[in-house]
C-alpha positions, 0 to 999 in steps of 0.5 A: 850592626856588622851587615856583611853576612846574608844573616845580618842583611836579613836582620837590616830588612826585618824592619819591613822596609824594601831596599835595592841591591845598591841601598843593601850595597851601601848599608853594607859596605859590600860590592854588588856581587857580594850582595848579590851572592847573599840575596840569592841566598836568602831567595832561595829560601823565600825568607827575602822576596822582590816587592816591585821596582824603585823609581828609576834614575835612568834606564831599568828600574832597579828592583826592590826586596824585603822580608817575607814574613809569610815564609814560615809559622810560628806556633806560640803558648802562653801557659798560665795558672789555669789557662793556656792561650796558643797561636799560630803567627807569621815570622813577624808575630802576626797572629794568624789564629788563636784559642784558649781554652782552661787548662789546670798546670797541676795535672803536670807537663806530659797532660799540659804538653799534649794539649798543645801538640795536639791543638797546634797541629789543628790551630795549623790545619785551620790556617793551612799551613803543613807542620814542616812550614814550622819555624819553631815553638815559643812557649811561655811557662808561669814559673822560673824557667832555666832559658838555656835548657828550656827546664822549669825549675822549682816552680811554686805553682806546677807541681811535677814541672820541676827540671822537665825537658819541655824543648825535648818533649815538644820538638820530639813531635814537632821537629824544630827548635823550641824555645821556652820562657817564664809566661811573665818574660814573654809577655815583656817581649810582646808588650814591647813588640806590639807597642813599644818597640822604641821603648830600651827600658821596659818594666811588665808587671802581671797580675793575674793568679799570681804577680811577676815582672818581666825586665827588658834593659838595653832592649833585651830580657834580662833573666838573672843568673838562673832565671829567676829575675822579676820573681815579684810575686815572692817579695815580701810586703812587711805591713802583711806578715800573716798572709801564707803563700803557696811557697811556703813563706809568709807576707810574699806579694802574692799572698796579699794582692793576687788575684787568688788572694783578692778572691780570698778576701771576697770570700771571707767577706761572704762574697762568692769569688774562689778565683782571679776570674771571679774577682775580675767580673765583680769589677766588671759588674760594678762590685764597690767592694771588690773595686775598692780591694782591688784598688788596695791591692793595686797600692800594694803592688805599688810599694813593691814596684816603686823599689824595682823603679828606684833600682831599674829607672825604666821609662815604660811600665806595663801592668798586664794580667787578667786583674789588670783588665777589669778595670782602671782600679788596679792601675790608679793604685800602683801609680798613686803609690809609684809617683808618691814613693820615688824619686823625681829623677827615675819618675819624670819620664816614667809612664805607667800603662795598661797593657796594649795587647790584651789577652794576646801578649803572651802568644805575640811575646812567645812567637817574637822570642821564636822569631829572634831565635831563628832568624839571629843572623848567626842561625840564619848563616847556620842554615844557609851553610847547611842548605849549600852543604846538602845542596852540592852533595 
């Protein structure tokens, strides 16, 4: 990294660690002024605070600075299906308060939208921060999402959503940046920042309603052209031709392991289940026959996920979801298949996990993406020249 500008030395401290001027001065490469000038900068806007004295190595104890993650709030969506979990962070993804509560994504954006608007500003009341403390908003949506615009687009399960102007909508009420993400790629970026955060090559698979995967290579997401990459819930399972999805096509994964898929086949076995909660619970509760199709559909994942190993070659693989908590069933499945059907090579240091964060991955993944967005060290400079522009008028 080039640490040279304010935003840059902000981005060296994010890792938590306090430094002197003269640590920051080598780091850097810069005179002491120099470091100075930038680290009264960033004082002044309370992202950098002094954190006590260094031992001294002879005369006054130089003083120590890091970053203050408590300078700001992040607000923070997970957007499923059925539910929508929101939080209220500090600048390192720390949840400081949650909710969730059902909400249905087929009442449309303007409905799913207000909810947020309105029980973010009372999830903030409750932590008594004010609106303008607010960094941003990171929201997480269960479709394809364009990421430059914020715009779901043609999403199979939200009717109404397709090119609506979310970031628009949102920051309209909020007043700062908004940032928007497929549900399955944020949980990818929270995974990572709550457990894995040495991990460069990280494959998150949900499975819940419906299947995604979020894809960090090189320690970044990676969306595709459009932003339908790790769309695995659509990829067609050849040996279950028959089964419909909601997409219109036949065979897709979804349509045979979901957990509304699942539910479907409890049903027609004259077991009460209509949703992927239902299934979870009969797990819960120690239903053989749904442990055991959840565990078939846990192989079934596994055949589609042991391609996306042969072509990704991750060494982390997370499988989330509210199916994926019911129990070890699912994930026996997807390992039996994924060290059975790949090569050595791409499993030999593979590991095949539950998700660490539980029913918080999404919130933590949606506030992380939030964080990098606003404090990337080109924003911060950003901010800083505008600060010094308004300052000497």
């Amino acid at each position: 990294m080039n640490v040279t500008g304010a935003g840059a030395i902000l981005q060296a401290l994010r890792d938590r660690r306090p430094r002197t001027r003269s640590e920051l001065a080598e780091l850097s490469g810069l005179g002491r002024a120099a470091v100075a000038q930038r680290l009264d900068a960033l004082l002044a806007t309370a992202l950098l605070a002094p954190v006590g004295e260094a031992a001294s190595t002879g005369g006054r104890p130089p003083t120590r600075f890091a970053f203050n993650p408590d300078a700001r709030v992040v607000l923070a969506a997970d957007v499923g299906a059925t539910h929508v979990r929101l939080a209220v962070t500090d600048l390192s993804a720390r949840v400081l308060a949650s909710d969730g509560v059902d909400v249905d994504i087929g009442r449309g954006p303007t409905h799913v939208l207000a909810w947020i608007v309105d029980h973010g500003r009372a999830l903030l009341d409750r932590v008594g921060r004010r609106q303008d403390e607010l960094a941003g908003v990171g929201i997480g949506l269960p479709g394809p999402v364009e990421f430059a615009t914020g715009r779901p687009v043609n999403p199979p399960i939200m009717p109404g959503w397709h090119d609506f102007d979310v970031v628009a909508f949102v920051g309209s009420r909020f007043g700062c940046p908004v940032v928007v993400d497929n549900d399955v790629n944020v949980m990818a970026l929270g995974e990572r920042h709550a457990a894995f955060r040495d991990v460069d090559h990280l494959l998150f698979v949900k499975v819940a309603t419906g299947i995604g995967s979020g894809i960090v290579i090189d320690g970044q997401v990676r969306r595709g052209a459009q932003g339908a990459a790790g769309d695995m819930g659509h990829v067609h399972v050849p040996h279950e031709s028959d089964a419909v999805c909601r997409c219109g096509n036949v065979g897709c994964l979804d349509a045979v392991a979901s957990g509304a898929a699942i539910a479907a086949q409890l049903a027609e076995r004259g077991v009460p289940a209509r949703a992927r909660r239902d299934v979870a619970d009969l797990v819960r509760a120690g239903s053989t026959l749904a442990d055991q199709l959840v565990r078939a559909a846990g192989r079934t994942i596994g055949e589609v996920v042991a391609t996306a190993v042969s072509l990704l070659n991750p060494s982390v693989m997370v499988i989330g979801g509210s199916l994926a908590r019911a129990g070890e069933s699912l994930l026996a499945g997807v390992r039996e298949v994924v060290y059975q059907r790949s090569l050595p090579l791409a499993t030999a240091k593979l590991d095949i996990v539950a998700a660490a964060a539980g029913d918080q991955t999404g919130v933590v993944g949606a506030a992380a993406l939030v964080c990098d967005t606003v404090l990337a060290p080109e924003r911060v400079e950003a901010d800083l020249s505008r600060l010094t522009v308004a300052a000497g008028r």
